[in-house]
PADO-748199 format. One record per residue (C-alpha): residue number from 1; residue in one letter; x, y, z. Coordinates in steps of 0.25 Angstrom, whole numbers, plus 2048, in hexadecimal, padded with zeros to 3 digits. Example, Ala and Ser with C-alpha at 12.3 -4.5 7.8 and 13.67 -1.06 7.14 Angstrom:
BEGIN
<pt><resi>1</resi><resn>A</resn><px>831</px><py>7EE</py><pz>81F</pz></pt>
<pt><resi>2</resi><resn>S</resn><px>837</px><py>7FC</py><pz>81D</pz></pt>
END
This chain:
BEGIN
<pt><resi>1</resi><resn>X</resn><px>873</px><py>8E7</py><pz>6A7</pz></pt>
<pt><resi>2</resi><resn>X</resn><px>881</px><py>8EE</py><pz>69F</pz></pt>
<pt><resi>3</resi><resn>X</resn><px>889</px><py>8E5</py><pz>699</pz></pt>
<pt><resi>4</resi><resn>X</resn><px>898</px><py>8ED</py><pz>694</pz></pt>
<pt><resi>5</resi><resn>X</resn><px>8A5</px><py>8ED</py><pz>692</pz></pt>
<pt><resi>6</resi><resn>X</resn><px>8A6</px><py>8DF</py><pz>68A</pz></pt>
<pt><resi>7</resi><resn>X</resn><px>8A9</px><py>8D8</py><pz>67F</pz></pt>
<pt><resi>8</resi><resn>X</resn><px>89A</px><py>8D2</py><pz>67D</pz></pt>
<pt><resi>9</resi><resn>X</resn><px>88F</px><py>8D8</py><pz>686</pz></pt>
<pt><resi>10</resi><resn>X</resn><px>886</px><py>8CD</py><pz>688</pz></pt>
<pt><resi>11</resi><resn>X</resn><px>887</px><py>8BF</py><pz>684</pz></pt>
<pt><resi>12</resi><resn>X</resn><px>87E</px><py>8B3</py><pz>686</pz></pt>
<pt><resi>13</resi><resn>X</resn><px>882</px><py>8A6</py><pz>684</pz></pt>
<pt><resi>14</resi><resn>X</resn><px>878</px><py>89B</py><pz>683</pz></pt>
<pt><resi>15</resi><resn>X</resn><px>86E</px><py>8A3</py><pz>689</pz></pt>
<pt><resi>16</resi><resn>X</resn><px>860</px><py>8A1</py><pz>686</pz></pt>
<pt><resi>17</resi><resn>X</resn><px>854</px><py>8A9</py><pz>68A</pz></pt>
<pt><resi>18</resi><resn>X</resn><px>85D</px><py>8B4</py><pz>690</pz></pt>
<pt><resi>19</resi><resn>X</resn><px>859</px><py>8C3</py><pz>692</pz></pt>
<pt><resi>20</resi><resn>X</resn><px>861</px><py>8D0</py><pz>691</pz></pt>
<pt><resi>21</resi><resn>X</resn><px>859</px><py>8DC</py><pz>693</pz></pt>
<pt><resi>22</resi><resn>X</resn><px>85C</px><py>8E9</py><pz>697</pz></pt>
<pt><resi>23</resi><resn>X</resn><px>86A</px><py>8E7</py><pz>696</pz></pt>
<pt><resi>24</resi><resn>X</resn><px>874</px><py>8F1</py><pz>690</pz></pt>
<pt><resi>25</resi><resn>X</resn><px>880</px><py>8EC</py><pz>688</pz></pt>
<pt><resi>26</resi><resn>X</resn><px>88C</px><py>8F5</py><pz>684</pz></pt>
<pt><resi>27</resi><resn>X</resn><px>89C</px><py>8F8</py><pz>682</pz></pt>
<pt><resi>28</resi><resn>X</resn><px>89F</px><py>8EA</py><pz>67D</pz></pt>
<pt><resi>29</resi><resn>X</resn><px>8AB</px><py>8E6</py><pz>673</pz></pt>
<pt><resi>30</resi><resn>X</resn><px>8A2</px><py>8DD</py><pz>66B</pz></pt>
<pt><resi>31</resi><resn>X</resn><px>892</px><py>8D8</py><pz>66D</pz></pt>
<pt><resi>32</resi><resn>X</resn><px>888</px><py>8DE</py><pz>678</pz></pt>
<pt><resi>33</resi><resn>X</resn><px>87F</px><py>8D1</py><pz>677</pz></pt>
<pt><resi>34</resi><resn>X</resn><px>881</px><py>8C4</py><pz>672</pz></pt>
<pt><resi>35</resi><resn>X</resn><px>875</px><py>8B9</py><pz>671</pz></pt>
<pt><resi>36</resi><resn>X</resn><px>880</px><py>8AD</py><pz>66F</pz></pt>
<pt><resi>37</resi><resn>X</resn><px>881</px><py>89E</py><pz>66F</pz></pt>
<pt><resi>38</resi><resn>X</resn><px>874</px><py>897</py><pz>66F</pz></pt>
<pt><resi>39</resi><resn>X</resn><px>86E</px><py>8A2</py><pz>675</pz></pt>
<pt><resi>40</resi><resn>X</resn><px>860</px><py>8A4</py><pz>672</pz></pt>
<pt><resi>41</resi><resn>X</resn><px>854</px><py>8AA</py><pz>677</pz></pt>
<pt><resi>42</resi><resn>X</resn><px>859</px><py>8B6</py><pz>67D</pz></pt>
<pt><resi>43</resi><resn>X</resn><px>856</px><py>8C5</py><pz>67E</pz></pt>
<pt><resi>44</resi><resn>X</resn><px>85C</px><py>8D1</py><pz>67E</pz></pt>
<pt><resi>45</resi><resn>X</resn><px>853</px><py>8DD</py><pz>680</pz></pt>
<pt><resi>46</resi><resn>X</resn><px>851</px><py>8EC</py><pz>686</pz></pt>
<pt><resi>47</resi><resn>X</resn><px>862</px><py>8ED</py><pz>685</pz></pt>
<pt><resi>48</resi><resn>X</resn><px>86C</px><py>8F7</py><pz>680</pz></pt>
<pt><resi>49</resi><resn>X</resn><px>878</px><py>8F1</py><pz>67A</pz></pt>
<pt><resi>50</resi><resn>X</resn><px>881</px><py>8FD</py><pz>675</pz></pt>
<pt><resi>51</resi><resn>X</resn><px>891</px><py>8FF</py><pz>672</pz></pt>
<pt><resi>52</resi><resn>X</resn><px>894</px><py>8F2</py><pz>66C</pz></pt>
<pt><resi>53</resi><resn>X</resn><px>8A1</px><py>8EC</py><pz>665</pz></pt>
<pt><resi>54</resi><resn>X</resn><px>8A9</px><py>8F7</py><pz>66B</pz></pt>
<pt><resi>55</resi><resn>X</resn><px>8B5</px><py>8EC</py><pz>667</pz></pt>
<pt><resi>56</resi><resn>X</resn><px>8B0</px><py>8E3</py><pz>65D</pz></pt>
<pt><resi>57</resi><resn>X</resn><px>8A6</px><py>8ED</py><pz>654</pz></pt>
<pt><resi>58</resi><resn>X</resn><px>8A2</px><py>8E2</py><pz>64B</pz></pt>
<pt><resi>59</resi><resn>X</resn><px>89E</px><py>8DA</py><pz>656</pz></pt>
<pt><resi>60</resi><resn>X</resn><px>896</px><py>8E4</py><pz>65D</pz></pt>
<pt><resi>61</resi><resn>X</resn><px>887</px><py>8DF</py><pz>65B</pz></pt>
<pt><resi>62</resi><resn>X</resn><px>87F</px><py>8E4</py><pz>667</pz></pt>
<pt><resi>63</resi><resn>X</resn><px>878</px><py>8D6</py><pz>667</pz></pt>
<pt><resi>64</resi><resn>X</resn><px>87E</px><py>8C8</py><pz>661</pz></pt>
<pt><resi>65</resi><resn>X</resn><px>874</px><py>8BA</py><pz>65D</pz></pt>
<pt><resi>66</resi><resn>X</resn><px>87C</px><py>8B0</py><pz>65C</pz></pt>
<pt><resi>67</resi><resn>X</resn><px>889</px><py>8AD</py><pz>655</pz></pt>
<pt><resi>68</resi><resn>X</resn><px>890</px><py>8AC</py><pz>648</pz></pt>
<pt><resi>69</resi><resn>X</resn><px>892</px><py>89F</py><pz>642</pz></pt>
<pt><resi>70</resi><resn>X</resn><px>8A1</px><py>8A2</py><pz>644</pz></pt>
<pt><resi>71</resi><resn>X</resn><px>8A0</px><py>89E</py><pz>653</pz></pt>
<pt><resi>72</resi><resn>X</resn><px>894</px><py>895</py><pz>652</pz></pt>
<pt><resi>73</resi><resn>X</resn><px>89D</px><py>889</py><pz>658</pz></pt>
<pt><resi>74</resi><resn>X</resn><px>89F</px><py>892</py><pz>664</pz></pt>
<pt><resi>75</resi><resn>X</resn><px>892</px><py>899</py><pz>664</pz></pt>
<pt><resi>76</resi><resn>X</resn><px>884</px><py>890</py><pz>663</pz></pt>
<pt><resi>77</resi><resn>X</resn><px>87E</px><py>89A</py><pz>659</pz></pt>
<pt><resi>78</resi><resn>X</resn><px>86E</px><py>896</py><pz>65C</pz></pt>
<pt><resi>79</resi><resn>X</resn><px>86B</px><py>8A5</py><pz>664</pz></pt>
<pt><resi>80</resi><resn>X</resn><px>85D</px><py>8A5</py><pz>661</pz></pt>
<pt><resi>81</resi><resn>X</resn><px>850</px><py>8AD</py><pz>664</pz></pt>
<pt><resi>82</resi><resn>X</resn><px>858</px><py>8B9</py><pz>66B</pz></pt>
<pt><resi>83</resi><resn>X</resn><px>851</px><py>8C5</py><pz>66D</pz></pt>
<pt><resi>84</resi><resn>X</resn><px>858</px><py>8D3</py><pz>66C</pz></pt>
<pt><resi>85</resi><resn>X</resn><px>84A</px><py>8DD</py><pz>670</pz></pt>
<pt><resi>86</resi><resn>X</resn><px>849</px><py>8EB</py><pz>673</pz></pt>
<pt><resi>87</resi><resn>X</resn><px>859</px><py>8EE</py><pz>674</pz></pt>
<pt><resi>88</resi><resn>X</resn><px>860</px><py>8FB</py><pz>671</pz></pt>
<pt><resi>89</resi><resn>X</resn><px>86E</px><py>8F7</py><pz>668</pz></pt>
<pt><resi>90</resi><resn>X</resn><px>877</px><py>901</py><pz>666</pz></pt>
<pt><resi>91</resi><resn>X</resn><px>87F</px><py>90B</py><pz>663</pz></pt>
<pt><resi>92</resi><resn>X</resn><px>88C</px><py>905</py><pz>662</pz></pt>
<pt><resi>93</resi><resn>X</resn><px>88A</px><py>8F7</py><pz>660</pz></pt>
<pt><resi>94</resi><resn>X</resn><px>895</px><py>8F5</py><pz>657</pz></pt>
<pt><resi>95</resi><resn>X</resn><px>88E</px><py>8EA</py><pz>64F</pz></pt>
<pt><resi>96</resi><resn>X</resn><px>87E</px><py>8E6</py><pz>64D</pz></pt>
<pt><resi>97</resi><resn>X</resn><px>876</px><py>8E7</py><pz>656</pz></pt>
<pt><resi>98</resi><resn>X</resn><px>870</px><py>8D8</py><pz>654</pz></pt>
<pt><resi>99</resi><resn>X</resn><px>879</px><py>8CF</py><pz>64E</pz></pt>
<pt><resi>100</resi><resn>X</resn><px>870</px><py>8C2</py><pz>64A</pz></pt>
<pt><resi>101</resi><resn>X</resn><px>879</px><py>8B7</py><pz>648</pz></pt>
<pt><resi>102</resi><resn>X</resn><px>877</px><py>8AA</py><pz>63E</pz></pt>
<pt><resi>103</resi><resn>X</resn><px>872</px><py>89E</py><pz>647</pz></pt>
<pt><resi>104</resi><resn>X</resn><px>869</px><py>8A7</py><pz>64F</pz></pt>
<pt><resi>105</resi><resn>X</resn><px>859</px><py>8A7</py><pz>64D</pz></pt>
<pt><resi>106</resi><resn>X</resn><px>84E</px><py>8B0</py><pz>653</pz></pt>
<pt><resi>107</resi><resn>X</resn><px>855</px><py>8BC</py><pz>657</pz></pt>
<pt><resi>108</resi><resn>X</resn><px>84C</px><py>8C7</py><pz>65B</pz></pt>
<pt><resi>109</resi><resn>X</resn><px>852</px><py>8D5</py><pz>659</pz></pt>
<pt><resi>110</resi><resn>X</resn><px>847</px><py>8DF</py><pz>65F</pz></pt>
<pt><resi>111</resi><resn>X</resn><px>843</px><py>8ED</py><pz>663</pz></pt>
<pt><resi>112</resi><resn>X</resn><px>851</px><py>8F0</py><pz>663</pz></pt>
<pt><resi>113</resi><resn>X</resn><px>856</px><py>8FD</py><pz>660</pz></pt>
<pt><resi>114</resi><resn>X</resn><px>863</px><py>8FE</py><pz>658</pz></pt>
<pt><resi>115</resi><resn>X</resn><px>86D</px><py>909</py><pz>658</pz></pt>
<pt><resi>116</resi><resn>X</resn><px>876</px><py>908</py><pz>64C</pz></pt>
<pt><resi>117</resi><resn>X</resn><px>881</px><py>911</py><pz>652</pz></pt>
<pt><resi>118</resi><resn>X</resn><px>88D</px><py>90A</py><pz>652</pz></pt>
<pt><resi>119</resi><resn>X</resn><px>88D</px><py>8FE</py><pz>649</pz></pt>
<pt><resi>120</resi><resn>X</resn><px>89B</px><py>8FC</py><pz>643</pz></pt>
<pt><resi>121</resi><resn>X</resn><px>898</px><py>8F4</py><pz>638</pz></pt>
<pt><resi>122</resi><resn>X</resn><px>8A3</px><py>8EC</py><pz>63A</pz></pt>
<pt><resi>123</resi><resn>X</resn><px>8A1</px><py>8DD</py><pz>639</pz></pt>
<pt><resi>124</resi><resn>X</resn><px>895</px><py>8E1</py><pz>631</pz></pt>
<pt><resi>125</resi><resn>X</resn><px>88D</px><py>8E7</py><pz>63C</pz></pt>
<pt><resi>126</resi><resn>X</resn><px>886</px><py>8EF</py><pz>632</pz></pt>
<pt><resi>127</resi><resn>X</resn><px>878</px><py>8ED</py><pz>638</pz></pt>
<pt><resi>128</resi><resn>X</resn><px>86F</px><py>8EE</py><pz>644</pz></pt>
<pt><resi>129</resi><resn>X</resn><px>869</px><py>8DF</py><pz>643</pz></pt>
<pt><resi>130</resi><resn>X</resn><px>872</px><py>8D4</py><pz>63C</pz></pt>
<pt><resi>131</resi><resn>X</resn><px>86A</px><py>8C7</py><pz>639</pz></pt>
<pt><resi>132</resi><resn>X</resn><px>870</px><py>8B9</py><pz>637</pz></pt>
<pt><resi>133</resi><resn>X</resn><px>869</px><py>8AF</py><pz>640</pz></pt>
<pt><resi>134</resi><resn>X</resn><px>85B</px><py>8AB</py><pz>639</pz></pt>
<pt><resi>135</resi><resn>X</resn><px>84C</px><py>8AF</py><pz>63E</pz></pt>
<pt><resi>136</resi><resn>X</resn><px>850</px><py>8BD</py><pz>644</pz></pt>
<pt><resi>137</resi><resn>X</resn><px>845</px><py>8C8</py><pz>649</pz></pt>
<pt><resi>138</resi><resn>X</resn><px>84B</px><py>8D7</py><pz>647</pz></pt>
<pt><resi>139</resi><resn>X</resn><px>83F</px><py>8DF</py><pz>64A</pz></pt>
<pt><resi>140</resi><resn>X</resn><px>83A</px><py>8EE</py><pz>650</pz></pt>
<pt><resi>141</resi><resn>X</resn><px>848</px><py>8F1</py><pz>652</pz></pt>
<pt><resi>142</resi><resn>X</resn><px>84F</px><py>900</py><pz>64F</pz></pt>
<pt><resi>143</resi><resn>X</resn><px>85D</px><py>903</py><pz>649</pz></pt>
<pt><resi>144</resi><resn>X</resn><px>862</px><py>910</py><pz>647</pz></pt>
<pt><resi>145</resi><resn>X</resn><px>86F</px><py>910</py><pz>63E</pz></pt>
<pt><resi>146</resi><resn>X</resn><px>873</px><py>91F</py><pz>642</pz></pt>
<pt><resi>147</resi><resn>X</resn><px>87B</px><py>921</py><pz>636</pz></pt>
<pt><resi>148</resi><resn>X</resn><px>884</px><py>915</py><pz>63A</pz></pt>
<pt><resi>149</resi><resn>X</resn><px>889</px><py>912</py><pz>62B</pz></pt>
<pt><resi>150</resi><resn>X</resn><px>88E</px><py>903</py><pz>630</pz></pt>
<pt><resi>151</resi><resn>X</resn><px>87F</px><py>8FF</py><pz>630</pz></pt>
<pt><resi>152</resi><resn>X</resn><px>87B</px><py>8FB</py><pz>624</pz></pt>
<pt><resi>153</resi><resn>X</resn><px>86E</px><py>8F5</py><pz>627</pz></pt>
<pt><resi>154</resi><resn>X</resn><px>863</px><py>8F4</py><pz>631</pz></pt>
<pt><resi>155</resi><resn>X</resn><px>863</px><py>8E5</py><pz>633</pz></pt>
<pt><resi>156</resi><resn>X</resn><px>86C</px><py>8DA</py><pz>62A</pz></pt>
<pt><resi>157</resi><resn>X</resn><px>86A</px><py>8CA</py><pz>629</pz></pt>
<pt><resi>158</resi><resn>X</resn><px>875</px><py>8C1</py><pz>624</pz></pt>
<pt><resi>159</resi><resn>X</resn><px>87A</px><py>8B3</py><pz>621</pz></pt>
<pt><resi>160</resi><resn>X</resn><px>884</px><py>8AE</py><pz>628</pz></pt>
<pt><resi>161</resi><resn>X</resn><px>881</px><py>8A0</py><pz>628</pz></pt>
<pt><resi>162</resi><resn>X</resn><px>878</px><py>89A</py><pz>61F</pz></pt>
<pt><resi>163</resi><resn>X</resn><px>86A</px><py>897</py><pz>624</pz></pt>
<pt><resi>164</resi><resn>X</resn><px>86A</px><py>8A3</py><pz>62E</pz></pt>
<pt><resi>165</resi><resn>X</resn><px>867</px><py>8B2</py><pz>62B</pz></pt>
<pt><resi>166</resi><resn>X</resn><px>858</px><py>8AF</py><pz>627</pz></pt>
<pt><resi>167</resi><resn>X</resn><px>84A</px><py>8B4</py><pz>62B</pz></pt>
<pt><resi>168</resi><resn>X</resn><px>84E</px><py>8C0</py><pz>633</pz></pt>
<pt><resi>169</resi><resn>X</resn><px>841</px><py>8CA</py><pz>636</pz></pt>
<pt><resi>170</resi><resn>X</resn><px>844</px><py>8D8</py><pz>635</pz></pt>
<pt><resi>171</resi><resn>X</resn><px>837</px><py>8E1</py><pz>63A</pz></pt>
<pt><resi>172</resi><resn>X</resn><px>832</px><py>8ED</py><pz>63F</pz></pt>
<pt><resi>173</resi><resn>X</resn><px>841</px><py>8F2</py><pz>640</pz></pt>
<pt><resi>174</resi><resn>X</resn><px>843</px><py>903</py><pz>640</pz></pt>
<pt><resi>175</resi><resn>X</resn><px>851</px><py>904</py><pz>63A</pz></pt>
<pt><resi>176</resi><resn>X</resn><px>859</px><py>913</py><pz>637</pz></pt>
<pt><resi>177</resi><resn>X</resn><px>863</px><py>910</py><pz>62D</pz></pt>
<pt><resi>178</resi><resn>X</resn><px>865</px><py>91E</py><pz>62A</pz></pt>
<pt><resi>179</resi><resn>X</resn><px>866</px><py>91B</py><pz>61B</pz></pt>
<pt><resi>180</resi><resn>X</resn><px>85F</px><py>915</py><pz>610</pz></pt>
<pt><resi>181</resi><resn>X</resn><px>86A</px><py>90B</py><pz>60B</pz></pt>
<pt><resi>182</resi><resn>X</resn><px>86A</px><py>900</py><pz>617</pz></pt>
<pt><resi>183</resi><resn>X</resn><px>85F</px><py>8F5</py><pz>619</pz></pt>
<pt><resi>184</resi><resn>X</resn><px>856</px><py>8F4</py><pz>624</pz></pt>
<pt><resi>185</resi><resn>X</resn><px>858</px><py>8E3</py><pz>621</pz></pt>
<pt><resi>186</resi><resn>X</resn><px>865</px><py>8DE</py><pz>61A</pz></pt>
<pt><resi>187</resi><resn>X</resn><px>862</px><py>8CF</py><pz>617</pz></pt>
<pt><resi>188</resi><resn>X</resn><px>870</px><py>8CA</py><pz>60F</pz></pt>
<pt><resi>189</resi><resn>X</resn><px>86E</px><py>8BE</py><pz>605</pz></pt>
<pt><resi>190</resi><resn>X</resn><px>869</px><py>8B3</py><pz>60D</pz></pt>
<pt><resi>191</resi><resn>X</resn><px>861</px><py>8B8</py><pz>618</pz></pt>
<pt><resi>192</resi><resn>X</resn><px>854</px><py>8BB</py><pz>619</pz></pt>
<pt><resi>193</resi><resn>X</resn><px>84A</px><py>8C4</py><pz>621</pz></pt>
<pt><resi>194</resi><resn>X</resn><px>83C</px><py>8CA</py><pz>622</pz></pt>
<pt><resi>195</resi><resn>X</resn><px>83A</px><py>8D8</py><pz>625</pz></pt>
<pt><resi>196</resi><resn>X</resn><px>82E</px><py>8E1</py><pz>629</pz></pt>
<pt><resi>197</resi><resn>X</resn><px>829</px><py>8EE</py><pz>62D</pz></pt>
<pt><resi>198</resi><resn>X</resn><px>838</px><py>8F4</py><pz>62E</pz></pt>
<pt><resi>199</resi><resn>X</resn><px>83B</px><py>903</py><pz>62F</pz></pt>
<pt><resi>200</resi><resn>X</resn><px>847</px><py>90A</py><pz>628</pz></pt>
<pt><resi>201</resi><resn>X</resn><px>84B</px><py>918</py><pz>62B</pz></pt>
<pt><resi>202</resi><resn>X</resn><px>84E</px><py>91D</py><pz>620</pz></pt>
<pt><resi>203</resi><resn>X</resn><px>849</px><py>916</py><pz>616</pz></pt>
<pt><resi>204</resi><resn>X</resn><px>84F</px><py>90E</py><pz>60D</pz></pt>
<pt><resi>205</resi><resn>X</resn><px>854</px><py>901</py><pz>60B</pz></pt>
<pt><resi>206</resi><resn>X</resn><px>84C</px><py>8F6</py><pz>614</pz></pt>
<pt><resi>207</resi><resn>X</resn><px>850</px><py>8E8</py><pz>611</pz></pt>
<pt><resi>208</resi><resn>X</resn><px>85C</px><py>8DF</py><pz>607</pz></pt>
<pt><resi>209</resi><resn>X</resn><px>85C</px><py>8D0</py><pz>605</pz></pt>
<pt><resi>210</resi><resn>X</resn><px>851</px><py>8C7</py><pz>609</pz></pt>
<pt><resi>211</resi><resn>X</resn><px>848</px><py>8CF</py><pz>60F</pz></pt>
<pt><resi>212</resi><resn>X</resn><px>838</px><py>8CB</py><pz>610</pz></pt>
<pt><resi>213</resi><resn>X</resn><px>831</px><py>8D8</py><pz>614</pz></pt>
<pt><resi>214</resi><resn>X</resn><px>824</px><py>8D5</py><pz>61B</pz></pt>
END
């Protein structure tokens, strides 16, 4: 299935237990894939999403958990134990390519491959992966920056609301950065995360903040 020529690609709504595969998502104004409102247990896998925010660049991720807090009386923010598996995002999505939002826990981020042609760095999108929710997986993925200057770093966590943003496990991650200045883990004050077995080309700077290597 191609879904095209929207503003979002693919929404689910109180969806539990859903699958997506196989499906390529492209030419959108904002989001390719949205996991939202109390949706939880999902997967998206063996997909292409591609040519994202070709309207809204800051809100261009190829694959959206949940909500931000802003919205959260619109917008049941529990999006829980999602899986994103084996994907190819990018080029051109606009923003990341998961965006982890604050309320969520167990997202699962894969054997995804992704391609950091494209991001705008507006809205911060300055990173493949950005974590807020609490207890994510981010492992035996690859992103290549290709001398995309807007990408800062490899993978990000931060706080928006207090009590989220913690115990995210980044391992066996291959990440291309191109430079030795950016961080393969970016864990601003107030989050924390565990890291293992991560691979940086070039090598250089690997993780900032609270970081437990194991």
């Amino acid at each position: 299935m191609k879904v095209t020529n929207a503003q979002k690609g693919i929404v689910l709504d109180n969806s539990n237990y859903s699958v997506l595969d196989n499906v390529e998502v492209y030419g959108l104004g904002q989001e390719g894939v949205h996991f939202r409102d109390g949706s939880s247990n999902n997967t998206l896998q063996n997909s292409y999403v591609h040519d994202t925010g070709k309207i809204d660049p800051g809100f261009g991720e190829a694959v959206y958990v949940g909500s931000d807090n802003g919205v959260w009386s619109t917008y049941n923010s529990k999006c829980d134990n999602n899986i994103i598996s084996n994907n190819t995002l990018g080029p051109n999505v606009t923003a990341e390519h998961v965006d982890i939002k604050e309320g969520t826990t167990g997202t699962v981020v894969a054997y995804n491959t992704f391609n950091g042609t494209g991001i705008s760095g507006q809205n911060s999108a300055d990173s493949f992966v950005d974590t807020k929710g609490n207890n994510a997986s981010v492992h035996d993925n690859t992103g290549s920056r290709n001398n995309n200057s807007n990408i800062v770093d490899a993978f990000q966590m931060h706080v928006q609301v207090s009590g989220w943003g913690l115990n995210a496990d980044f391992s066996n991650n291959t990440v291309n950065l191109d430079n030795t200045t950016g961080y393969v883990v970016n864990a601003v004050t107030g989050t924390t995360a565990k890291a293992h077995n991560n691979t940086r080309n070039p090598s250089g700077n690997m993780y900032k903040g609270s970081v437990t290597v194991y």
